[in-house]
C-alpha positions in Angstrom: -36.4 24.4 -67.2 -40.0 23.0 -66.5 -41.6 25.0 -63.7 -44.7 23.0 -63.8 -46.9 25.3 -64.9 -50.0 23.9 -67.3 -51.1 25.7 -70.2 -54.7 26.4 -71.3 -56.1 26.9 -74.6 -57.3 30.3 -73.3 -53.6 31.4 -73.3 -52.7 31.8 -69.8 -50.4 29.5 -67.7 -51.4 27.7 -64.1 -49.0 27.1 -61.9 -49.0 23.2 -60.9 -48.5 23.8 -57.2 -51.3 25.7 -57.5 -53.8 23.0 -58.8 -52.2 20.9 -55.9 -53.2 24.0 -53.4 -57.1 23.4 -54.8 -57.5 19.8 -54.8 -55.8 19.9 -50.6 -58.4 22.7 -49.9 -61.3 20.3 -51.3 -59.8 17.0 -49.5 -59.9 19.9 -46.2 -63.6 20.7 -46.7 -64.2 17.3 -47.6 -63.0 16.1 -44.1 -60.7 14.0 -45.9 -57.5 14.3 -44.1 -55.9 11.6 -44.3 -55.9 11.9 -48.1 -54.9 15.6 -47.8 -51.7 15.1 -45.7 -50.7 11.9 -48.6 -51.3 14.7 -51.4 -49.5 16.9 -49.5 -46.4 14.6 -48.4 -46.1 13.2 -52.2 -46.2 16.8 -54.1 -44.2 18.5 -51.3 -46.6 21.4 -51.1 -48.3 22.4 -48.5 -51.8 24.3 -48.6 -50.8 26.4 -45.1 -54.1 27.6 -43.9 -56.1 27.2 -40.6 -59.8 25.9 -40.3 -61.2 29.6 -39.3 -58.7 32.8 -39.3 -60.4 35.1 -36.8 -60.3 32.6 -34.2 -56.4 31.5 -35.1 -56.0 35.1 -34.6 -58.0 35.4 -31.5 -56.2 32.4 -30.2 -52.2 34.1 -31.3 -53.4 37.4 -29.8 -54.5 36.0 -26.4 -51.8 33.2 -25.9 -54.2 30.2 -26.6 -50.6 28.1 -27.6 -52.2 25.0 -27.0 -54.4 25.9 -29.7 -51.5 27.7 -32.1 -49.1 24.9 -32.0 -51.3 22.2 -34.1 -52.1 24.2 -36.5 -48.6 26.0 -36.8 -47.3 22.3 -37.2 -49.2 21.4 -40.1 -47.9 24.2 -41.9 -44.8 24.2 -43.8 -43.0 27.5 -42.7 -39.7 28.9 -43.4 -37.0 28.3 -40.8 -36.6 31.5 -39.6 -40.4 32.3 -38.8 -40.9 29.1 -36.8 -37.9 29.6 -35.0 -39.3 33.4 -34.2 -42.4 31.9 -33.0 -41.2 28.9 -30.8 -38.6 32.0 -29.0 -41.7 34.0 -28.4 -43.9 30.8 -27.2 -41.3 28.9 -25.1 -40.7 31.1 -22.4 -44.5 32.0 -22.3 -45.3 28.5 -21.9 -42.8 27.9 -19.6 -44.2 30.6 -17.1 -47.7 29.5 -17.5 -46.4 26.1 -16.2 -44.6 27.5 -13.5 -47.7 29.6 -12.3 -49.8 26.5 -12.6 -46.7 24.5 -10.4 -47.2 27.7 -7.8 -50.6 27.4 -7.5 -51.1 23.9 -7.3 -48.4 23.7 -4.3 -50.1 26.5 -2.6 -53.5 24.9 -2.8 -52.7 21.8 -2.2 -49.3 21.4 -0.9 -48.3 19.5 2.7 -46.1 23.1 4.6 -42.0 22.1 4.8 -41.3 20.4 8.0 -38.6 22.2 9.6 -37.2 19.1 11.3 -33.7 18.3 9.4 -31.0 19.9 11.4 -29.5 22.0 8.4 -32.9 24.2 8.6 -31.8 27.5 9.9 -35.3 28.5 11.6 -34.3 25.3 13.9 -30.9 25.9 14.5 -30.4 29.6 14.1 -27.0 29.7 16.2 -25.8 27.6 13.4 -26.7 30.0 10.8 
């Protein structure tokens, strides 16, 4: 069974993946990208690293999604991790938005007219 792995005069074996991993990381620094993502799609391995790690970190520990997300994508991830991050992110993002709807309706929201007959501040008999 070929595993892909290269041999060397030297004696030693290098995994092909691994020569794939070097020439995407080159393409990266090169600002090449497009090329990267073509290397990448055609030997179906992906190099899985961010631009700059303390500030993916930074940006993970402080909730910076918008930030995560792109670079998360461009990763190729097992299932079960990705689905462990999107359950943690969702519901985050989700209550960011609905502070954001709050405050935006409080700031700049018209007050509820209270002219409809089914309002029970005007008709509180009714109620």
């Amino acid at each position: 069974m070929d595993t892909g792995a290269l041999s060397t005069g030297a004696g030693f074996e290098v995994d092909g993946s691994d020569c794939v991993k070097l020439v995407l990381q080159f393409l990266h620094e090169q600002g090449l990208v497009s090329s990267a993502k073509a290397l990448q799609t055609e030997a179906g391995v992906a190099l899985n690293t961010v631009d700059s790690r303390d500030r993916f970190a930074d940006d993970l520990r402080h909730g910076r999604w918008e930030s995560v997300l792109p670079a998360v994508a461009r990763m190729k991830l097992p299932v079960p991790v990705m689905t462990a991050l999107y359950d943690q992110v969702g519901p985050q993002r989700l209550r960011g938005c609905l502070v954001a709807i709050r405050a935006g309706l409080f700031l700049t929201g018209t007050p509820i007219s209270c002219s409809t007959p089914i309002c029970h501040i005007c008709t509180p008999n009714r109620w």
